[in-house]
C-alpha positions in Angstrom: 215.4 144.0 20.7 215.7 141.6 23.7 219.5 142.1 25.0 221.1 138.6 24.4 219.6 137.9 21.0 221.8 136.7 18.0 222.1 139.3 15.4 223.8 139.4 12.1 224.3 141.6 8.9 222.5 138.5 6.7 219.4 138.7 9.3 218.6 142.1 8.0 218.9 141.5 4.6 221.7 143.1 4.4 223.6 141.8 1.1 220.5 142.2 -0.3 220.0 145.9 0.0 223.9 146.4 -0.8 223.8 144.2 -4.3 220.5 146.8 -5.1 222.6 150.0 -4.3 225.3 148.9 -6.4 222.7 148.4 -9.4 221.1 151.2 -9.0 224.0 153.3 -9.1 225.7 151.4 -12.5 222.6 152.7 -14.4 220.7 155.9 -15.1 218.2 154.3 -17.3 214.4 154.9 -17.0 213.8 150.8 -15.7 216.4 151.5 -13.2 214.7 155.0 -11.9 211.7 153.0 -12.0 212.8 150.0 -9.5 214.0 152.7 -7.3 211.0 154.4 -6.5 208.9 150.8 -6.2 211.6 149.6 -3.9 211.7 153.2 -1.8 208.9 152.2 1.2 210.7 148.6 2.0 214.1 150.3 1.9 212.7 152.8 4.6 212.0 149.4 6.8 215.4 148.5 6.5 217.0 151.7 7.2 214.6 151.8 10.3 216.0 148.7 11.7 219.3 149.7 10.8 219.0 152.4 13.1 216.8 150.8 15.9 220.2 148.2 16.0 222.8 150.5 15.9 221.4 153.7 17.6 223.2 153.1 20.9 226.2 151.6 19.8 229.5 153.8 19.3 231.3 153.5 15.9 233.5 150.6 16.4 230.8 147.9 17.4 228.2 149.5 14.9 231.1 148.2 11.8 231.6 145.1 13.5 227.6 144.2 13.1 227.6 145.6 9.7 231.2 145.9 8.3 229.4 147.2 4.6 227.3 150.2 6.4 229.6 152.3 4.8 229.5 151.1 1.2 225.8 150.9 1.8 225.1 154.5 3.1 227.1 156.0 1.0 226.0 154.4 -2.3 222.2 155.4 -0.9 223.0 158.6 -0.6 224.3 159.6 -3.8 220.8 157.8 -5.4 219.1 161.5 -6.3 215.6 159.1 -6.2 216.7 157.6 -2.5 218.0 161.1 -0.9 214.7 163.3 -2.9 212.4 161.2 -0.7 211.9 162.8 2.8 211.5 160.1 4.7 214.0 157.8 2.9 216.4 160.9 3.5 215.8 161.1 7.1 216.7 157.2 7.6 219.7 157.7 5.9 220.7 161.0 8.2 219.5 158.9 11.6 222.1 155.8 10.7 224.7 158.7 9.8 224.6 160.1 13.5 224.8 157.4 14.9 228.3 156.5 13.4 229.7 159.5 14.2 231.5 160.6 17.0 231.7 163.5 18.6 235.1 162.9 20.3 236.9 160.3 18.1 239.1 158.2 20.3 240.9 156.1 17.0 241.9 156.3 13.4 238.9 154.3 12.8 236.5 156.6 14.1 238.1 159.6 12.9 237.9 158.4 9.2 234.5 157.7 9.4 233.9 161.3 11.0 236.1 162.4 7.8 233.9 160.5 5.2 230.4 161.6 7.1 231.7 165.0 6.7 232.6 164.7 2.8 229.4 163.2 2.5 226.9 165.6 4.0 228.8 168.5 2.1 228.3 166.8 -0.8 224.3 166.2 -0.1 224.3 170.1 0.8 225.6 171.2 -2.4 229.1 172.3 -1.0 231.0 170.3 -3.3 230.7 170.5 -6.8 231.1 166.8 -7.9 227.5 166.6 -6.4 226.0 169.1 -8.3 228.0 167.2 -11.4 225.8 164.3 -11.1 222.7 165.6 -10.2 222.9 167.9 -13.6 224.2 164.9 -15.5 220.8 163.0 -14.1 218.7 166.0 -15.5 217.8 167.1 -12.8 217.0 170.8 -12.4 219.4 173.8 -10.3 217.1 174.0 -7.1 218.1 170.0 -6.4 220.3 171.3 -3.8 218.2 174.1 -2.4 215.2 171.4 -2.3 217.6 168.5 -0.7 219.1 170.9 1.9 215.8 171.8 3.0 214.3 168.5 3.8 217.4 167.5 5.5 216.6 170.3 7.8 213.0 169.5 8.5 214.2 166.1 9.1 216.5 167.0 11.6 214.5 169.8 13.2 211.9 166.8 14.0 214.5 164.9 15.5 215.4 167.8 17.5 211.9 168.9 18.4 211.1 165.1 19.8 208.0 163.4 19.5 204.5 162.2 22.2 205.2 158.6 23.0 202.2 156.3 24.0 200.0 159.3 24.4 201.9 160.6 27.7 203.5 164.0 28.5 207.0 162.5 28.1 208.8 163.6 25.1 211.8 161.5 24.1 214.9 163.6 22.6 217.9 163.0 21.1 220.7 162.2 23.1 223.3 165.4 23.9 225.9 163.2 22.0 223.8 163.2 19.2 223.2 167.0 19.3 226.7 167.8 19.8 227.0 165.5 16.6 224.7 167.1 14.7 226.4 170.9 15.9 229.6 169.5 14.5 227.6 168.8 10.9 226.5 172.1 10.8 229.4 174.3 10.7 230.1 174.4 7.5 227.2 175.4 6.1 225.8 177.5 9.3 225.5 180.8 7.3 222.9 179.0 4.9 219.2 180.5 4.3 217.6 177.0 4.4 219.8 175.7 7.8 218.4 178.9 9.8 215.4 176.0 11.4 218.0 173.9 12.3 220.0 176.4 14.2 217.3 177.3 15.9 216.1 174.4 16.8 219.8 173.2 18.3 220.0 176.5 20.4 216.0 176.4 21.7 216.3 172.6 22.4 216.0 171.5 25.6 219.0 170.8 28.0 218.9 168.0 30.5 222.1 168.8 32.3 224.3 172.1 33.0 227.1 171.1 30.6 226.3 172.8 27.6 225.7 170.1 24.8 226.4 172.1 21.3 230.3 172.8 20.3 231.7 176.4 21.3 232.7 176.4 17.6 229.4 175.8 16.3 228.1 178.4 18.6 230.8 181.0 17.7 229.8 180.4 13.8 226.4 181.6 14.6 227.2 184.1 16.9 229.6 185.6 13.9 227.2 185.0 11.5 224.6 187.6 13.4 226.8 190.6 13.9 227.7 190.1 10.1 224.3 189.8 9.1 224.8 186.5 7.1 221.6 185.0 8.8 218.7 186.0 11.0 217.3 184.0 14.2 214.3 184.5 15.9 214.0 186.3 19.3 214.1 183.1 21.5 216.8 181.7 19.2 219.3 184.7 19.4 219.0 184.9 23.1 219.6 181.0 23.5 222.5 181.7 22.4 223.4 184.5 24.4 222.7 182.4 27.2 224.4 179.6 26.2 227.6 181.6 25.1 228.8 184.4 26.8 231.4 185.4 24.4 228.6 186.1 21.8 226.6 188.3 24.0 229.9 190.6 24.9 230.2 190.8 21.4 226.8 191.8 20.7 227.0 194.3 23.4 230.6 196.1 22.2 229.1 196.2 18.5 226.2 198.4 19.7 228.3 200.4 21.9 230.9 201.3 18.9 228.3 201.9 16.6 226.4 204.0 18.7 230.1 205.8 19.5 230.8 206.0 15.8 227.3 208.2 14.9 228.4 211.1 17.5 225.2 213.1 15.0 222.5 211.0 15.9 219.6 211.9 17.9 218.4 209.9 21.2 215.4 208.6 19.3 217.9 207.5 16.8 220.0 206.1 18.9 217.0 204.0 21.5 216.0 202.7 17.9 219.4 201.4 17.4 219.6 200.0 21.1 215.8 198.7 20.9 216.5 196.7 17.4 219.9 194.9 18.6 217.2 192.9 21.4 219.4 193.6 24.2 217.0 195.2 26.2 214.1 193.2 25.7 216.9 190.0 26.2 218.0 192.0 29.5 214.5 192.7 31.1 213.6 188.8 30.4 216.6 187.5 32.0 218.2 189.2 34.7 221.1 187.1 34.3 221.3 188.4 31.0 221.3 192.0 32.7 223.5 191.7 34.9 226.3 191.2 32.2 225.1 193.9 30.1 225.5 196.1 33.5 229.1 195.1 34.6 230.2 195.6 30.7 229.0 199.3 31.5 230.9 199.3 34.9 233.6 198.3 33.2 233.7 200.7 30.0 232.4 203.6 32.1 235.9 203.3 34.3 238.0 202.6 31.4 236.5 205.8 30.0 236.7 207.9 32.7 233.2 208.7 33.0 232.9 209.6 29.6 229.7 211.8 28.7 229.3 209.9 25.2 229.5 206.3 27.4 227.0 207.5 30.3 224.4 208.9 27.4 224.4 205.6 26.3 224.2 203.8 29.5 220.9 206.2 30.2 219.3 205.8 26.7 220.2 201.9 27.1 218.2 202.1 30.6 215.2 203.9 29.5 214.9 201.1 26.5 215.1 198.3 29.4 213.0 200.0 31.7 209.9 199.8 28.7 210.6 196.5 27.7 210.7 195.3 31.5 207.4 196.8 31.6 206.2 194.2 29.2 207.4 190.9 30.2 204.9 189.4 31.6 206.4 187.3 34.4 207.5 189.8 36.4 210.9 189.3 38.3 212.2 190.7 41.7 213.5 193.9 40.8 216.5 192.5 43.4 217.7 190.5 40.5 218.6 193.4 38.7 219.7 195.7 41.1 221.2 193.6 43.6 223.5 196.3 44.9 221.2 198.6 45.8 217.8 199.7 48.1 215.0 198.5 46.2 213.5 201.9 47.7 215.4 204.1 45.2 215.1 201.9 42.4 211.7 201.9 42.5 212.0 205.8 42.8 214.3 205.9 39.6 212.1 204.0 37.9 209.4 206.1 37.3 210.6 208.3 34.1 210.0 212.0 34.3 207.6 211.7 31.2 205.4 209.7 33.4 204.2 212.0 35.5 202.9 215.6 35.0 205.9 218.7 35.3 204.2 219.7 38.3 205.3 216.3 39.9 208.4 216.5 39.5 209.7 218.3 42.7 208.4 216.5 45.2 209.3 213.2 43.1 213.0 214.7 43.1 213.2 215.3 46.5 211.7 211.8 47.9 214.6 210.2 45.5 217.0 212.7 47.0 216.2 211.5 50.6 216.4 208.2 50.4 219.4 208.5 48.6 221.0 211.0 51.0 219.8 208.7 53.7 221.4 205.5 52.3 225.2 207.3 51.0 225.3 208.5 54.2 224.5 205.7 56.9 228.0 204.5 57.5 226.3 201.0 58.3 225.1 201.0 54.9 228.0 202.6 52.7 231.0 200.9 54.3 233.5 200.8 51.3 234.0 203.3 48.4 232.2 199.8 46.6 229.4 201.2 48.1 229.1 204.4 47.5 230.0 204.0 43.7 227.1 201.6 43.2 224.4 204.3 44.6 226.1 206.4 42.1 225.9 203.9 39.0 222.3 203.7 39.7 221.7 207.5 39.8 223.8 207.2 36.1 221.4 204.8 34.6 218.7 207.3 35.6 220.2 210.4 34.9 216.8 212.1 33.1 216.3 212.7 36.9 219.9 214.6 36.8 218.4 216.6 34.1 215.2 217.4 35.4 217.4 218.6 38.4 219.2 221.2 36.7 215.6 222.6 35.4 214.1 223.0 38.6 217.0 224.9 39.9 216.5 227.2 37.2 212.8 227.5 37.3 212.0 227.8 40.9 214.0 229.0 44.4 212.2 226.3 46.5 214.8 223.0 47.9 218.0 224.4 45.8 220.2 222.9 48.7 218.8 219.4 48.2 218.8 219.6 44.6 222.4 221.2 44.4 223.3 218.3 46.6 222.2 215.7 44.2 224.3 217.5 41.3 227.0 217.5 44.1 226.7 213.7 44.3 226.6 213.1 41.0 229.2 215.1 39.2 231.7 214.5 42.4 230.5 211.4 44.3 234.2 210.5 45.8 234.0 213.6 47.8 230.3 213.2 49.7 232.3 211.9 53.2 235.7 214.2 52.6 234.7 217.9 51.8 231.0 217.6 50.2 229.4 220.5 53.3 232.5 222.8 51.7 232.1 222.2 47.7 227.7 222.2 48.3 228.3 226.0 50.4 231.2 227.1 46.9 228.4 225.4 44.4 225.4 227.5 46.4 227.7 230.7 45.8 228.0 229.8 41.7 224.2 229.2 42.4 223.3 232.3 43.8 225.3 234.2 40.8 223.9 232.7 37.9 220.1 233.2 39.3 220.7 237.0 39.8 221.7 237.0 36.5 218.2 236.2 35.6 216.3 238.9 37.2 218.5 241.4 35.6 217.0 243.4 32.3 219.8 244.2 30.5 222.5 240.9 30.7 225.5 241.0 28.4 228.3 239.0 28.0 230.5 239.7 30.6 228.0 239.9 33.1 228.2 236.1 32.8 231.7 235.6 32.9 232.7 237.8 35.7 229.4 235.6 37.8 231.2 232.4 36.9 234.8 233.6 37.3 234.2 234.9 40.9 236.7 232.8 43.3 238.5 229.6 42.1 236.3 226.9 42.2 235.9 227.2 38.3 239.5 227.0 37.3 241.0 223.9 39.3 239.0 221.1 38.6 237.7 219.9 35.2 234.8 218.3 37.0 233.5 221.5 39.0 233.8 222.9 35.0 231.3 220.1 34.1 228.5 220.9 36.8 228.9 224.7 36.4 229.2 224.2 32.9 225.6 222.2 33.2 224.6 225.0 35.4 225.1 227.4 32.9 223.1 225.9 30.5 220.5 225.4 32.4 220.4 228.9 32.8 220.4 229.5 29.1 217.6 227.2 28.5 215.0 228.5 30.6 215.2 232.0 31.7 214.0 234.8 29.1 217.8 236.9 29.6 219.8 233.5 29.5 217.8 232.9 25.9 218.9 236.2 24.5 222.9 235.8 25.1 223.0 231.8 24.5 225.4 232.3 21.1 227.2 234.5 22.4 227.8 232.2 25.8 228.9 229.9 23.4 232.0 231.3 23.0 232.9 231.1 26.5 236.2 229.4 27.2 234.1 227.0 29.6 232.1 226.3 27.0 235.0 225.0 24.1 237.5 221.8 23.7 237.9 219.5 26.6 235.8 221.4 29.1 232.3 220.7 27.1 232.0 218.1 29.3 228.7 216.2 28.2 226.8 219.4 27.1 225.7 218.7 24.3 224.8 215.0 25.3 222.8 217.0 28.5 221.1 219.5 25.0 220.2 216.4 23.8 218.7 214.3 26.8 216.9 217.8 27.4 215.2 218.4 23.8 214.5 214.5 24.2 212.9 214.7 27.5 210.6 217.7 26.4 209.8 216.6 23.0 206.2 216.1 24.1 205.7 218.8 26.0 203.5 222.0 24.1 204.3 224.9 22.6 205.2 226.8 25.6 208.3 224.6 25.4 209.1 226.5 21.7 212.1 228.8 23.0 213.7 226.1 24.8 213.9 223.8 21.6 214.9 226.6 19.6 217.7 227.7 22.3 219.1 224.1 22.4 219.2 223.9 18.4 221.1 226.9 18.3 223.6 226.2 21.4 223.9 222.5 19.7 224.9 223.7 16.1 227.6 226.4 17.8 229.1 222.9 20.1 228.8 220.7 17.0 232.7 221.7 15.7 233.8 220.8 19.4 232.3 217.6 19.5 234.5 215.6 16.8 237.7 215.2 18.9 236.1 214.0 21.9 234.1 211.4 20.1 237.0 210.4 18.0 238.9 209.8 21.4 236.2 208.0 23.6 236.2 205.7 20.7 239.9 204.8 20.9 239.9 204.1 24.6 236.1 201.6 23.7 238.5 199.8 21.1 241.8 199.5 23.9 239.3 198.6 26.3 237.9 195.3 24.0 240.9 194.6 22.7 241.9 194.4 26.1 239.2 192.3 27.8 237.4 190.2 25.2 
């Protein structure tokens, strides 16, 4: 319409439509059912040019044209024939946008936000009066269901834009609109039939960096997925994880305390867990997405103090995001990721131990030792403590590498310096540049000990003790416990003597209460890592079973606690 040009209510026909809707709605007989539907496609022309005159206006000036609208709209709507009719339904939902207002700035607009509100719950079958008249009318129970749905698809169209004049130029619906429409939704977000609607207000495009759809609306959802009251697609749920950051901590802290909360489950168990909540696959296609995920790990692994149950998770977590970065297909700089460290080792870490044959795996270890040996200890490149922790955050995430450490060392005599240093690293990383030359010389003694136990033929007991209680190293620091502790079972897992005396080494006092230290998380990880390994791999798998079920009674206190300090550590930051 030509800016300038005289309109008026009477040019539209206005008193017309109004003395109709008042008709329709003082009779329920058959005649007047009848002059509905013939009426139905020039009442759709009107409500078009309803809309094309008051789409850009605000609230205020939209009354002033047409100071009935209300009267009008609201008569329409509650006309079961008007509202059944999808296209009738979707003109009357276009001129209800467009008088509400997202922000009211006066009574006048916030009463008409108030009666736009009453109205849609009463279209959506939220209040009962509705359903009153629509079972008065004769009309059957899936009215609602049926009206709620084509509201939807009308909307979602809206939404989804349309082609105009053949071009590649789509024309949306302003943010204000959306925001609107957000607003509308709330109280029926956890609805079966709303879920395209959601989806298509957290896929739809943005034109600006100011996010469109109200954090209220977007925190209904959000709650409405961890409680299971509705299910999005993939792209949907992580729109909104990009669009709300609050929802995507949330996600995260809900698998961490249910993984924390099934101490019994195996690592298949628990990567099937990880794999179904979408974070990885969310992670791997957006680094950003990531990068959260990583510093909430940061975070909860200093809050826990290292916690073996929190660093399992962090490396079954890892492996799940390492295979779902190996499918997206646009590939992103592995720099986005890892932006605090070499893209050398990373690309080192990478590569699982599964993926390459057993035979591989010491010259494999000993590259990723060097470059990381190289990098903690070039002053230029480890400057702060920052540093250094970083290099050893990385080496958690791909701790199967730890693991496969610990074997060799058992298994062969060939590097045990290098490899003891890597344990070194990662069980004490704080003390590489004050005394790591004096703890790797004490760990190569402890070393030394537990291999000659292996070439003895009779072993017993105390042999084992009186090799680990030699000097102090054992007794002052919990975290010299852990490694030897780790050492230990190494030892038990694959030599033939330590297989013979692995219940009784059970009973150790290094192997009860606090001291456990992640051994049965490091049972796990093993029996996990070797699962598809042969037969030869029989006694191993057996040995871990048996040293598992003696650890099991061990296990609940530690699990119960690391929980705790998860819950202080939400309460405390969410």
């Amino acid at each position: 319409m030509a800016k300038g040009t005289s309109i008026s209510a009477s040019s539209f026909g206005f008193e017309y439509w109004l003395n109709k809707a008042v008709e329709w709605g003082q009779t329920t007989t058959f005649e007047s059912q009848q002059d509905v539907c013939l009426h139905l496609p020039k009442l759709q022309e009107f409500l078009k040019q309803i809309y094309g005159a008051i789409q850009h206006m605000n609230t205020i000036p939209a009354l002033k044209l047409f100071p009935l609208i209300g009267q009008l709209l609201g008569r329409l709507c509650w006309n079961p024939f008007v509202v059944a009719h999808d296209e009738s339904q979707q003109n009357l939902l276009q001129c209800l946008w467009c008088l509400y207002s997202a922000e009211p700035e006066n009574a006048v607009e916030q009463k008409a936000n108030e009666w736009i509100w009453s109205l849609l719950q009463s279209l959506t079958g939220v209040d009962h009066g509705a359903r009153s008249v629509i079972q008065s009318l004769h009309y059957p129970e899936e009215y609602h269901s049926k009206l709620l749905k084509n509201m939807v698809v009308s909307l979602v169209k809206e939404l989804q834009g349309y082609q105009c004049d053949g071009s590649s130029m789509f024309l949306r619906l302003p943010p204000e609109q959306r925001r609107s429409i957000s607003v509308l939704c709330l109280p029926i977000v956890t609805l079966p039939e709303v879920v395209p609607l959601l989806e298509a207000l957290l896929t739809c495009h943005e034109d600006g960096l100011d996010e469109t759809l109200i954090t209220e609306f977007l925190e209904s959802v959000s709650n409405g997925l961890l409680q299971k009251q509705i299910f999005l697609s993939e792209p949907a749920v992580m729109s909104l994880w990009l669009r709300y950051l609050p929802s995507l901590e949330q996600a995260i802290f809900y698998l961490t305390e249910t993984l924390i909360s099934h101490p019994s489950a195996s690592l298949l168990e628990v990567e099937a867990v990880i794999t179904e909540s979408l974070l990885p696959k969310a992670s791997a296609c957006h680094p950003s997405l990531f990068r959260v995920l990583d510093n909430f790990f940061r975070a909860i692994l200093l809050e826990t103090d290292g916690h073996p149950k929190i660093i399992a998770i962090i490396q079954a977590f890892t492996r799940c995001f390492v295979q779902a970065l190996l499918q997206v297909q646009t590939q992103m700089p592995l720099k986005l990721y890892f932006p605090y460290n070499h893209q050398s080792l990373v690309m080192a870490l990478l590569v699982h131990p599964s993926d390459m044959p057993s035979a591989a795996w010491s010259q494999h270890l000993i590259s990723i030792i060097q470059i990381l040996k190289r990098i903690v200890q070039d002053k230029e490149v480890t400057r702060t403590s920052a540093d250094l922790f970083e290099n050893w955050f990385l080496l958690v995430h791909f701790g199967d590498w730890v693991n496969v450490a610990l074997q060799q060392l058992m298994t062969g005599d060939d590097n045990s310096e290098m490899l003891l240093w890597l344990l070194l690293f990662y069980y004490k990383p704080h003390e590489e540049n004050q005394q790591g030359s004096h703890l790797l010389e004490d760990m190569k003694s402890v070393y030394n000990r537990i291999k000659v136990l292996g070439n003895k033929t009779t072993l017993n007991l105390e042999d084992v003790q009186t090799a680990l209680i030699t000097g102090n190293l054992y007794t002052e620091q919990s975290h010299h416990k852990d490694l030897i502790n780790h050492l230990l079972v190494s030892f038990l897992l694959f030599s033939a003597s330590g297989h013979r005396i692995a219940k009784e080494s059970v009973q150790l006092s290094m192997l009860a209460g606090d001291a456990t230290g992640g051994v049965s998380e490091l049972l796990a990880s093993t029996a996990h890592r070797l699962k598809n390994k042969g037969s030869k791999e029989d006694k191993v798998h057996s040995t871990i079973e048996l040293l598992r079920q003696q650890l099991l009674e061990t296990q609940s206190d530690s699990a119960i606690k690391c929980a705790e300090q998860c819950t202080i550590f939400h309460d405390s930051s969410f």
